[in-house]
C-alpha positions in Angstrom: 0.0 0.0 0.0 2.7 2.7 0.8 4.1 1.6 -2.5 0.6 2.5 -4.2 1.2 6.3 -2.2 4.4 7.1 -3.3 4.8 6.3 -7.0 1.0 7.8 -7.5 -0.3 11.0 -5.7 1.9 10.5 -2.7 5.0 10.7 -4.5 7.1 13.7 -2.6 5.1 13.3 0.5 7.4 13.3 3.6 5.3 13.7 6.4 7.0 15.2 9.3 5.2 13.4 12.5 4.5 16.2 15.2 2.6 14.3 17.8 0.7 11.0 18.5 -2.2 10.3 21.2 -4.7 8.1 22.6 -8.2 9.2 24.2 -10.2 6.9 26.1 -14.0 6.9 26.5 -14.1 6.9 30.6 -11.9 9.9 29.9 -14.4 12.3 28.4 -16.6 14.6 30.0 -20.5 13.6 30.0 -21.9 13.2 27.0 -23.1 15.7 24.9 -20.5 17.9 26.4 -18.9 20.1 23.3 -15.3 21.1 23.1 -14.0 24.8 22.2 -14.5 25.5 18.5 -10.9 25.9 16.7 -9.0 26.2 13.7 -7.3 23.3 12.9 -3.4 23.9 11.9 -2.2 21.0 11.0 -3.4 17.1 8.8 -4.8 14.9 11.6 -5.6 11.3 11.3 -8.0 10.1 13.7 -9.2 6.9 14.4 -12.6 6.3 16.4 -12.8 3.6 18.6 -15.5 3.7 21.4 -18.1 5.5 20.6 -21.1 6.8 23.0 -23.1 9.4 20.9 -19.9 12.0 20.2 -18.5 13.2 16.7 -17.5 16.4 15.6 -18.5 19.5 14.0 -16.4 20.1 11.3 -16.8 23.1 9.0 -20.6 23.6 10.6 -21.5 19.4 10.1 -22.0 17.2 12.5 -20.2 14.3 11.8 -21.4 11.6 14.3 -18.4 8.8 15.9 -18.8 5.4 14.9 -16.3 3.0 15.8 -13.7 2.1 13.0 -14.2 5.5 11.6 -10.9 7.6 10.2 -11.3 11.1 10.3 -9.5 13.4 8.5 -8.5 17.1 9.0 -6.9 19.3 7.4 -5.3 23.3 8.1 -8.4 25.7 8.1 -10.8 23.4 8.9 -13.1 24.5 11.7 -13.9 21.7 14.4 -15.3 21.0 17.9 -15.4 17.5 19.2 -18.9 16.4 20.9 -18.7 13.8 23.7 -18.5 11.2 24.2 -15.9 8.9 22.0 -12.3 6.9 22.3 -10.1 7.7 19.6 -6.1 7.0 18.5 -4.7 9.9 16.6 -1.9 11.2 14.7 -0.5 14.4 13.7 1.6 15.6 11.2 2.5 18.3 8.4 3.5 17.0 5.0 7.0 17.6 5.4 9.7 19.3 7.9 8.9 23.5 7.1 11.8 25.1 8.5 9.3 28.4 8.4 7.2 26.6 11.1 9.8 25.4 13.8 8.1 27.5 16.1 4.6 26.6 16.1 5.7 22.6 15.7 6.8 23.3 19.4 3.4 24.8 20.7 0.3 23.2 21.7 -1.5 20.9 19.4 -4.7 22.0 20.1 -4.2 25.2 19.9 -6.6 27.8 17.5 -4.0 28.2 14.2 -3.3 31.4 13.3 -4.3 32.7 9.6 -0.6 32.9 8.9 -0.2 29.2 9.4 -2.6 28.2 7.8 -2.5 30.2 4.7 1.5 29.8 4.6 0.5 25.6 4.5 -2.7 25.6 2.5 -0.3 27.7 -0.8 2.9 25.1 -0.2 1.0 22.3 -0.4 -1.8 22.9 -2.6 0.1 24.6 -5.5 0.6 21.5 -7.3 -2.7 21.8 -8.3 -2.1 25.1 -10.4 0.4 22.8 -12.0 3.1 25.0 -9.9 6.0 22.8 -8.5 7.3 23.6 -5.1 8.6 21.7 -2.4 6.0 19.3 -1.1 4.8 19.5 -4.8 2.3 16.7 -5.7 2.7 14.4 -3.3 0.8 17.3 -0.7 -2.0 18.6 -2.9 -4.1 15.4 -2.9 -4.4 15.8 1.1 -6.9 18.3 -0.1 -8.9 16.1 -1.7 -9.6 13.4 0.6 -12.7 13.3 2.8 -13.4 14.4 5.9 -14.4 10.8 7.6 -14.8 7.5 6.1 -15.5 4.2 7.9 -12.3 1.9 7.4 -12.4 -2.2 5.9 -9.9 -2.9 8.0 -9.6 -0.6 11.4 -8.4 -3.4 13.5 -4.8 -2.7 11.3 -5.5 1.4 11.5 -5.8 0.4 15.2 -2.2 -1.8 16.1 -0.8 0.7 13.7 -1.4 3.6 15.8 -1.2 2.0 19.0 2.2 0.7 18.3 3.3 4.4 17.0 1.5 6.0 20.0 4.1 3.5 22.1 7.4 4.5 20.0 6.2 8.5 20.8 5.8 8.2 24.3 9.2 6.5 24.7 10.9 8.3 22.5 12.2 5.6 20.0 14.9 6.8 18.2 13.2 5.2 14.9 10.0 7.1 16.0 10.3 9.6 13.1 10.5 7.1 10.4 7.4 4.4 11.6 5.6 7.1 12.3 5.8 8.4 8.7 5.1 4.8 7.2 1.8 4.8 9.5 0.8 7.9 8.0 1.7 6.8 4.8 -0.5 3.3 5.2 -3.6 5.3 6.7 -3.6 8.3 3.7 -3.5 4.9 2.0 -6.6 3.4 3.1 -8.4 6.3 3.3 -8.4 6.9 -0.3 -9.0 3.9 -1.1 -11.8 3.4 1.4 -13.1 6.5 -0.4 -13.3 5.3 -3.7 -15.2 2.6 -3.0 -18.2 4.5 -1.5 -21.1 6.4 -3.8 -20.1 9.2 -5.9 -19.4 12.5 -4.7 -22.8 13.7 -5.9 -24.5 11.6 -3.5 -21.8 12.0 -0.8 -22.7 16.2 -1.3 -26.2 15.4 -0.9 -26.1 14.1 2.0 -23.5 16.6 3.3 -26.4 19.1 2.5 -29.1 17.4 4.1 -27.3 17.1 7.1 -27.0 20.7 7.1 -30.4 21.5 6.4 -30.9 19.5 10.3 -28.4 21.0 11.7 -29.9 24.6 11.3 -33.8 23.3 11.1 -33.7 21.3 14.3 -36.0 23.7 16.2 -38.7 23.4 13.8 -40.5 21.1 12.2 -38.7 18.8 9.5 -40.0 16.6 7.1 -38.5 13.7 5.3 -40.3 15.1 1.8 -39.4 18.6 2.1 -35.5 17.2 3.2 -35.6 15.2 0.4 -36.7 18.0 -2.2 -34.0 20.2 -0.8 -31.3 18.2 -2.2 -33.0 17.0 -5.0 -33.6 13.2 -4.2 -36.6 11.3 -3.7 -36.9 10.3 0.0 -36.4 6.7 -0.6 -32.8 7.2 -2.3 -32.1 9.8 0.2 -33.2 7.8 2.9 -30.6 4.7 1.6 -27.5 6.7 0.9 -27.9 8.5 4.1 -28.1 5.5 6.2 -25.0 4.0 4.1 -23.1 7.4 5.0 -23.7 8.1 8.4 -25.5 4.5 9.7 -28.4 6.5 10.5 -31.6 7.2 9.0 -32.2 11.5 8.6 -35.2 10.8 11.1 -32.5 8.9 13.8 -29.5 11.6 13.2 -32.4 14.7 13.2 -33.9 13.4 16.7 -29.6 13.0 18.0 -29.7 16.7 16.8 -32.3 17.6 19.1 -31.1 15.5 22.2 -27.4 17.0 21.5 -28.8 20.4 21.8 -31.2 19.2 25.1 -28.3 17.3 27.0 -26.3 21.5 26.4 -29.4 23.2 27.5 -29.5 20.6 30.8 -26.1 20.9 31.4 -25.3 24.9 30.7 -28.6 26.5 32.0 -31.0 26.3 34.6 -33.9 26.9 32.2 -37.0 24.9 32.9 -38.1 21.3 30.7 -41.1 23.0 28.8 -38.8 25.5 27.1 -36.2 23.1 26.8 -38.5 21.0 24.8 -39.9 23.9 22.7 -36.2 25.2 21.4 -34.9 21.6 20.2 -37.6 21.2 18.5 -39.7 18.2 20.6 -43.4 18.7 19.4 -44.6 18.3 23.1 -42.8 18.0 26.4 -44.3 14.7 26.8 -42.4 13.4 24.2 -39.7 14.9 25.1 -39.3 13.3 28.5 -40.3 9.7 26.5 -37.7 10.2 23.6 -34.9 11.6 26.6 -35.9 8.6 28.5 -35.8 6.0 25.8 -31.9 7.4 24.6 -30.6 8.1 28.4 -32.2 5.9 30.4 -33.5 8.4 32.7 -35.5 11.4 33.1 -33.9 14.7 31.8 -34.5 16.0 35.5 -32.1 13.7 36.7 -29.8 14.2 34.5 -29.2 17.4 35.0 -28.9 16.6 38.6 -26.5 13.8 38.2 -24.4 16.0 35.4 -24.5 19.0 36.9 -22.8 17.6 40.0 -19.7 15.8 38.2 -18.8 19.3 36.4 
């Protein structure tokens, strides 16, 4: 497979390994909990392993967890992780940038500056204007690849990152090179993973629909009118978004509106009527049955029980 990368669109590529790391599910905060917004700075690989209704939001979609799931990020994206999920991850820039020593050395995590981001997104996509530069082609395809994909294999994604995660935190002196063949294998798989699934047409579509609930929550959404948005019947719509996202839009639009209920619990003392009425819950009655069914408890208690481990 690394073999396939490098004499095709990876040829060039060096990635430069900054970090590795490991999150595990008892280690998030409750559920529903949603991480600072930021400004990704640099390609991420990460690898979903646990999952417990998390994902991210990643340019304005939510893309839910699911276990064996590769996301991929890359500079200028803009993302906030949703609790609760395990992950592996690795990070990296598509070659040493002498330009960049400094922010290689600061936090991860961090918001990226413009300059960053703007300084990687012209080395690495100029290929594409059929301008050779240092990274040349073997970076500009990173810009192509999508932003999650469930993997055929993740139990290999998986030893692959744990054993890297390993090397990192005991500083192997070989570190730098596995890490680069990891990345090399993953970039790999991911392609290929996403050139077996429906056409990017269809994979748009469903991108758009899943807009559409993210913004339409509150109100009242129906499959037709969804459906007519994007300009699919509801019965295709229906199949390609359950092969995309393992949920049907009815499933993921009811998530929506529990996300958004679990915040409102959590972040505000506002009563369960209005609650109810701002995600989008026809009733409070059916509210308290659909929290009920999901969390296995009333939403009063969770509050209480939430509230308290914060």
């Amino acid at each position: 497979m690394d073999a396939v990368m490098q004499t095709q669109k990876g040829a060039g590529l060096s990635p430069y390994v900054i970090a590795c790391g490991q999150t595990r599910l008892e280690e998030c905060p409750p559920q529903g909990s949603c991480g600072e917004l930021r400004t990704v700075g640099w390609y991420e690989l990460e690898l979903m392993e646990d999952t417990d209704g998390g994902g991210v939001y990643t340019d304005g979609v939510f893309l839910p967890a699911r276990s064996g799931d590769l996301f991929f990020r890359r500079p200028g994206m803009r993302v906030a992780g949703v609790s609760a999920y395990g992950c592996a991850s690795v990070i990296f820039d598509a070659q040493w940038d002498n330009a960049l020593c400094q922010p290689y050395s600061q936090p991860i995590y961090r918001d990226a500056p413009a300059w960053q981001v703007e300084h990687i997104a012209r080395r690495d996509r100029q290929s594409a204007g059929g301008v050779s530069g240092a990274s040349g082609a073997g970076a500009a395809f990173l810009w192509e690849l999508p932003a999650v994909i469930p993997l055929p294999d993740p139990q290999r994604a998986r030893g692959l990152l744990k054993d890297c995660f390993v090397r990192y935190v005991e500083r192997d002196p070989a570190f730098g090179f596995y890490a680069a063949r990891v990345v090399f294998e993953l970039l790999a798989a991911l392609r290929d993973a996403s050139a077996g699934t429906e056409g990017a047409g269809g994979r748009e579509a469903v991108r758009r629909a899943e807009r559409i609930l993210q913004e339409k929550y509150a109100g009242p959404v129906r499959l037709a009118a969804l459906a007519d948005a994007v300009g699919l019947n509801p019965e295709y719509l229906c199949r390609l978004f359950k092969r995309e996202t393992g949920q049907s839009p009815i499933a993921r639009l009811l998530d929506i509106r529990l996300s958004h209920a679990r915040r409102l619990l959590l972040t505000t003392e506002r009563p369960m009527k209005e609650i109810a009425v701002e995600c989008g819950f026809v009733s409070e009655t059916y509210f308290y049955t659909a929290f009920r069914r999901r969390e296995g408890m009333a939403p009063g208690e969770y509050r209480r029980r939430h509230k308290m481990r914060l």
